[in-house]
N, C-alpha and C positions, 0 to 999 in steps of 0.2 A: 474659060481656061486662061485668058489671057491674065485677067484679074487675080488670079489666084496666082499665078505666075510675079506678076508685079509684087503681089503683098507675100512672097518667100521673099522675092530680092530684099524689098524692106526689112521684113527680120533679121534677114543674113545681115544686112548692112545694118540695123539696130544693134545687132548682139554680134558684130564684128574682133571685138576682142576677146569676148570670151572664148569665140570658138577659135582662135589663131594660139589661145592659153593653154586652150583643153589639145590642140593639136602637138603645142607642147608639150605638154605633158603627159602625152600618151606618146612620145619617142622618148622619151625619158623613167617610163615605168617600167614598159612592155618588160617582160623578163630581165628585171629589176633583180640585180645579185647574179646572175647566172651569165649576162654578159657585161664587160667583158668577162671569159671565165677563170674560174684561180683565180689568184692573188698576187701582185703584185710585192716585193720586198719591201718597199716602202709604205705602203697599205698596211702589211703586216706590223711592221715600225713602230706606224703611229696608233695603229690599232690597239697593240699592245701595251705600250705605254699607256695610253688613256687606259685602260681595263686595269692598270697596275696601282696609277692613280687613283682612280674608284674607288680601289677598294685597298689600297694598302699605302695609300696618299706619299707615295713616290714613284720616280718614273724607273726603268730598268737601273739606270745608274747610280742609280740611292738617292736623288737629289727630290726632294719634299717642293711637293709642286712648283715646279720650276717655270722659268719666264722663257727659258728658251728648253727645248730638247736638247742633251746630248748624241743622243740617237746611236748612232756608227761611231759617231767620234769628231765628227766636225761641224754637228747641228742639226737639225729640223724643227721647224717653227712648230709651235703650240699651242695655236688657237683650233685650230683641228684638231687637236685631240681633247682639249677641254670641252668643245661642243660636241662632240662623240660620246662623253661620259653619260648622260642621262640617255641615249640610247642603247647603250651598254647594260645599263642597268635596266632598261626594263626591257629588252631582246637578249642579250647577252652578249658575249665576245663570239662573232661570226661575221661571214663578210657583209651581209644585210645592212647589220648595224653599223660600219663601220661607214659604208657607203651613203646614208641617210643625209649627212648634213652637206654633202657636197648636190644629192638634188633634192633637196629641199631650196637653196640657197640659188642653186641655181633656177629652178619653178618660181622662185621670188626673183630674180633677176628679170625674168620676162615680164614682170611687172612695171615694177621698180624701171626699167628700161624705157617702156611704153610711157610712164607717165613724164620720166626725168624730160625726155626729146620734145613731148607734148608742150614743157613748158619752155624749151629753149626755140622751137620753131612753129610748128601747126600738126596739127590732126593727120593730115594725111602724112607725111614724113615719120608720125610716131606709126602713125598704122602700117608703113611700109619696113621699119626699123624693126617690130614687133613681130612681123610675118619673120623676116631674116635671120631674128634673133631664135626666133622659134625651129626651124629649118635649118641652123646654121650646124652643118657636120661636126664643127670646132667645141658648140658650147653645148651637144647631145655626148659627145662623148667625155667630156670635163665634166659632163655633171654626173654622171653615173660610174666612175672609180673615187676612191677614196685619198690622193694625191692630195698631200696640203697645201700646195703651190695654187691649187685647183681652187680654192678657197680665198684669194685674194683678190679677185676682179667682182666679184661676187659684193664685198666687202666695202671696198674703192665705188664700186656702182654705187653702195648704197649712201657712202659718204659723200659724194660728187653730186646725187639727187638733195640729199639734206641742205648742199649749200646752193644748189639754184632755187630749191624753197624759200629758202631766209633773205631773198630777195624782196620776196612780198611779205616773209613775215622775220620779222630780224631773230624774234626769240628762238629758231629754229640752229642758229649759230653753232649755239654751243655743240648739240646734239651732231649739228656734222664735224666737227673737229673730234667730238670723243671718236665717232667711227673713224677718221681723217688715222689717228693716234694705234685705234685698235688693229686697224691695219699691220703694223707695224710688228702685230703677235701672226699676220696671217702665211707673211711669205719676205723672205731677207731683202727683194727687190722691191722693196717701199720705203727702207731707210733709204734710199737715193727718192727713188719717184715722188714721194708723198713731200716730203719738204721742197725741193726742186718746183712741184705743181702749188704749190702752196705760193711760194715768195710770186711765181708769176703770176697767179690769180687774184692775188692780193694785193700785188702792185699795179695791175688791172683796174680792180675795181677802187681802189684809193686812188687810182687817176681818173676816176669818173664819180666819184664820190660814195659811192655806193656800200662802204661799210657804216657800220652804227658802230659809233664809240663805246653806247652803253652797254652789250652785249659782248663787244671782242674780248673785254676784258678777261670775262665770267667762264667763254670758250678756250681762251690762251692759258686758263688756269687746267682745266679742266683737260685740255690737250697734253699739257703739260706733267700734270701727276700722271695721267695714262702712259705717256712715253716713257717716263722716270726709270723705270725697272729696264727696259729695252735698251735705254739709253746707258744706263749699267754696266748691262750686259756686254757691249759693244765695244766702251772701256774696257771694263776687266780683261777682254779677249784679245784686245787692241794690245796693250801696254803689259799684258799677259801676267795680271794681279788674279789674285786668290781667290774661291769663289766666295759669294755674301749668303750665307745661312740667317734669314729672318723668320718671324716669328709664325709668318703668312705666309711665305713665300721662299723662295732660293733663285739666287742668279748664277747659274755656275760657271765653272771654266772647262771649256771644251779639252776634250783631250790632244786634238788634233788640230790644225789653223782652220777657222770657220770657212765653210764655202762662200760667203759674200766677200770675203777676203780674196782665196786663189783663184775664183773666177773673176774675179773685175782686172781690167785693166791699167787702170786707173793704179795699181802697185806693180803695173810691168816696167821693165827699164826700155821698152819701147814700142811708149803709150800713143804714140800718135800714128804710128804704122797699122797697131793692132786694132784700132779707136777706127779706121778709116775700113782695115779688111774687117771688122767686125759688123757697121754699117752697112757695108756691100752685102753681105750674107742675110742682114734685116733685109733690103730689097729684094732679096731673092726668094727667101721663106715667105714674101708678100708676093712677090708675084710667082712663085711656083707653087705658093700654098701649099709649102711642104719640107719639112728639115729631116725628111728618114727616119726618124722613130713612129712605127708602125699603131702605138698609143696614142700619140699626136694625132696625127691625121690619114687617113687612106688618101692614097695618091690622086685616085682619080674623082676625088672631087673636092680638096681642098677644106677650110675654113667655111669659106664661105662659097663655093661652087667654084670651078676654075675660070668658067665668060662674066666673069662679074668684073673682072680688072676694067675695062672701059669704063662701066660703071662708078668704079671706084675713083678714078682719076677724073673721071665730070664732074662727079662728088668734092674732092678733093679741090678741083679748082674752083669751084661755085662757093664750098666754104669758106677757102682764102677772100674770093674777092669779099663775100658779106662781111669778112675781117678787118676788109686793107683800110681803111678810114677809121684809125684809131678815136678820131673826136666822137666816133657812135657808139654807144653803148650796146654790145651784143651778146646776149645770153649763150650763143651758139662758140663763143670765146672758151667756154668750159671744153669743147670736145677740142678743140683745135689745142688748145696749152696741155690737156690728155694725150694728143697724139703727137708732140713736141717732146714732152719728159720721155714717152716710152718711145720713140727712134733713141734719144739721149741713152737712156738707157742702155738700149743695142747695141748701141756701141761703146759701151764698159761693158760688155762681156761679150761672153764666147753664146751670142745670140743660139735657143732653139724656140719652139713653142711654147715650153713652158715656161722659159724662162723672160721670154717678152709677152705674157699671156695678158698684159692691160694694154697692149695695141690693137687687140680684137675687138673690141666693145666699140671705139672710137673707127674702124674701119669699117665695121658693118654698118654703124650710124652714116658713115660718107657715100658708103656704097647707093644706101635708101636717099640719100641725098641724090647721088647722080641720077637712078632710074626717077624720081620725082620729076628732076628737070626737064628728062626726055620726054615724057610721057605729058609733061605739061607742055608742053609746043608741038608733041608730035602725040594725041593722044589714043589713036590707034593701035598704039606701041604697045599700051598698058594691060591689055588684058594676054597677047602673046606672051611679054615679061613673065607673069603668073605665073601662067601655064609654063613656061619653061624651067622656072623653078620647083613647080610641083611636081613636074617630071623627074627633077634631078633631085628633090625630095626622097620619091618611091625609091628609085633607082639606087640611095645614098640608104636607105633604112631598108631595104633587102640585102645588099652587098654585107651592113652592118648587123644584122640580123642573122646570117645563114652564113656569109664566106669569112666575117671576120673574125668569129668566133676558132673558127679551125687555122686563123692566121697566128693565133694570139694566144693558142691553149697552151703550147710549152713556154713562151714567153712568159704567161701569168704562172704558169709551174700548174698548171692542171695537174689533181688527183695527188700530188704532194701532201698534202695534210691529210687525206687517206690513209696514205702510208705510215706519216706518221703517227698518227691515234692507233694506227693495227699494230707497228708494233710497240707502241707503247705500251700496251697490253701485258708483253711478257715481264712481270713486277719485277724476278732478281735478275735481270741482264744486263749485260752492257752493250747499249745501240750506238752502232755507226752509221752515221749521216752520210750522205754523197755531197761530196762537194761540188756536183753537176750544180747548183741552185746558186743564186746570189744572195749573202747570207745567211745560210739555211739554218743557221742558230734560232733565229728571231722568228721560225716557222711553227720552231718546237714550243720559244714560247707561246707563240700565241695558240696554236691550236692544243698544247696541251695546259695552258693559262699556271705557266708556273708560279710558284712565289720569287717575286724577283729580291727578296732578305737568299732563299735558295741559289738563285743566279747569281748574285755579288758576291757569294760568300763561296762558291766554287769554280767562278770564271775563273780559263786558261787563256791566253791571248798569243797567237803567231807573233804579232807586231803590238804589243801595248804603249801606247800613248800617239799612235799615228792617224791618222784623218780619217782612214776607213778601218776599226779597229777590227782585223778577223780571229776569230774564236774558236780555240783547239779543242776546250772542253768543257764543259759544268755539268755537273752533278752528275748523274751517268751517258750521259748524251758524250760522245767524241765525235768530230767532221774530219772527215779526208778516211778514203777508205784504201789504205795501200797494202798490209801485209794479213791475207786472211790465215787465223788460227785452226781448221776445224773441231779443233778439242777444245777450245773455248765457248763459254756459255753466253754467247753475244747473237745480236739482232742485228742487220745490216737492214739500210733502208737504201736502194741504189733507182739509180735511172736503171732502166729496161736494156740499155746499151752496156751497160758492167756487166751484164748479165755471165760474159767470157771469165772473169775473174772468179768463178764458184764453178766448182766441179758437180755436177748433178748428181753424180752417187751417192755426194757427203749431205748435200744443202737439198733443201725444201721453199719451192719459190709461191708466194701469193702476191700474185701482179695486178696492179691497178695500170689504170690506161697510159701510163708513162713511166711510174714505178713501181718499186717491187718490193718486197719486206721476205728477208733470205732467213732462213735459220737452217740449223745442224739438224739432221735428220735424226 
């Protein structure tokens, strides 16, 4: 018995990654589409657009495959939804499909992760990186909504791996500056980070010799036509020039001031107060592992568990020291210059999860740092550690499984797109949307997959040309439901809570689990 006992440990320990992969990626499938439930606005967004693309190779705003989204009116990045398109097309516009490319990308993240850490320190720190990564609250529920923000660390990982490769092999250069570049379509907070980590990494390793002349060249090129368009972009919206219609592509001009704009500090008139409370607040979402958006994170267990902080700060100061002696050459410098730009970051903006979401990668790497140390001097430590986390594992994928589903139903607008397809149903009516939803325009498109030649050519606007543009009307669809007719030949699609505004003797209610679709009796 004993024997047979030894040679499982061996196996487990032979095929230790694979099974820390498959553990990942069985919290990332289980009821895949269903949680979280509904949809999200911004899901819907980017969903839509991509679906509009596809197949009518413009995005809702008329603008012919664009480098940036218009979206609402003051942006959303577009590499999520161009990688959405060939899932579109063979699933369809649903939330399945829409969701696909953030855990896919995520499922490679766990990879891509384990091997990057392998090569900046040893085996066991990737294998403890790799369990956290796979366990981590923060990047099971990023990978499984559709959020494009959610698609940038994913991105950055795989470019930050590319370029600890091209250490041993230089021709790998280039390949990590195109992802370095590509980045830059994934999420607006890379025009600061990616350059910012760049100049440091590079002045890094040019002081220890460590770039190839004959390659940088070939990647600088290469980096460079890839940013072109973005960089464009940036301009035109900057200096607030006209958009560029080419032959490929379009750079447009937002309707509204880009959000990398009103959120950064960086254009406040009082940028060093704000720069300093915005910092404080990054400390805080670190150590309370939590900024209040119930999407982000569940309170009670954080990122990355809420007892991991000790861990983190052993982590954190064990890395410093392998740094402090600049004359040594240290691979482990790529996470430490990663977790330097995204504090920087922080503080230009009005810090939440998502929007510092390249500080997580870099903090669960320090975390497997710290418990390494302890567990190397005290190694008694190591197998409780485990089990403590596979405890708050279970504990973190039931909660996430069964309570946060019914936290998160009216949030994602559960059974909304129900309603809408029932009653879109009635052909000659005119439907009234509830304005209970956030922007419940872009609901209709997507679940009734308008033609958006349709939507431009009958959009009404509350507020046209402003950041968030809200949308009175198109084509028979109206939102805001104030004065009911009952001799008019209209659909009402309402929350369950308007219910008061419809007299029962006139109207006819068929209620889904949050809304209802009203007609005239």
């Amino acid at each position: 018995m004993e024997l047979e006992g030894n040679k499982i440990i061996r196996i487990l320990k032979n095929n230790l990654v694979v099974i820390l992969v498959l553990v990942g990626i069985s919290a990332r499938i289980f009821l895949f589409g269903n949680v979280p439930p509904g949809l999200n606005q911004d899901e819907a967004s980017m969903g839509y657009d991509a679906f509009s693309l596809l197949n009518y190779g413009m995005d809702r705003n008329g603008f012919h495959y664009p480098v940036y989204l218009v979206a609402w009116g003051s942006g959303q990045s577009v590499l999520y939804a161009y990688f959405t398109m060939p899932f579109i097309y063979l699933l369809g516009l649903n939330v399945v499909s829409i969701r696909l490319v953030n855990l896919i990308f995520g499922i490679v993240s766990l990879i891509i992760f384990y091997l990057l850490v392998q090569k900046v320190t040893n085996r066991p720190v990737a294998l403890l990186s790799l369990f956290l990564l796979a366990i981590s609250p923060w990047h099971v529920m990023m990978s499984r909504w559709a959020l494009d923000a959610n698609l940038f660390p994913s991105i950055f990982l795989i470019a930050v791996f590319l370029l600890a490769s091209s250490f041993e092999d230089k021709r790998i250069l280039p390949a990590s500056l195109f992802f370095f570049a590509l980045s830059f379509y994934a999420y607006a907070t890379s025009f600061f980070i990616v350059p910012v980590f760049l100049l440091i990494v590079f002045s890094y390793l040019m002081y220890h010799k460590k770039i190839d002349i004959k390659t940088l060249p070939t990647g600088l090129f290469i980096f460079t036509i890839t940013a072109l368009p973005i960089f464009l972009f940036v301009v035109i919206n900057h200096f607030k020039i006209s958009s560029i219609n080419a032959v490929l592509f379009s750079i447009p001009r937002l309707t509204g001031t880009p959000r990398f704009f009103s959120l950064s500090s960086l254009f406040s008139s009082d940028f060093l107060s704000t720069s300093i409370d915005n910092f404080i607040n990054v400390i805080k979402i670190i150590v309370t592992q939590n900024d209040g958006l119930i999407w982000n994170s569940i309170p009670e267990y954080g990122f990355i568990y809420l007892f991991s902080l000790p861990f983190l700060i052993i982590g954190f100061i064990s890395l410093v020291r392998k740094n402090i002696a600049l004359k040594k050459f240290e691979k482990s410098f790529l996470f430490l210059a990663w977790l330097m730009v995204s504090f920087l970051l922080g503080s230009l903006t009005n810090p939440n999860i998502n929007r510092i979401n390249t500080i997580f990668i870099p903090l669960i790497f320090i975390t497997a740092m710290g418990i390494n140390y302890i567990t190397r001097n005290i190694k008694s430590l190591y197998l409780p550690i485990i089990i403590l986390y596979l405890i708050s594992f279970s504990m973190f994928s039931f909660n996430y499984f069964t309570v946060y589903p019914k936290e998160t139903e009216q949030i994602f607008f559960e059974s909304f797109g129900e309603a809408i397809n029932f009653a879109s149903e009635k052909q000659d009516s005119r439907i009234y949307v509830t304005e209970q939803v956030n922007m419940p325009y872009v609901y209709v498109l997507f679940y009734q997959k308008i033609n958006p030649e349709i939507f431009n050519s009958s959009v009404k606007y509350y507020n046209p040309g402003q950041n968030f543009q809200l949308v009175k009307s198109f084509d028979r669809y109206e939102f805001g439901i104030k004065d009911i007719n009952k001799l008019e030949n209209a659909v009402y699609v309402i929350h369950n809570s308007e219910e008061g505004k419809f007299d029962q003797n006139d109207f006819v209610f068929k209620k889904f689990k949050y809304y209802s679709v009203v007609t005239r009796k």
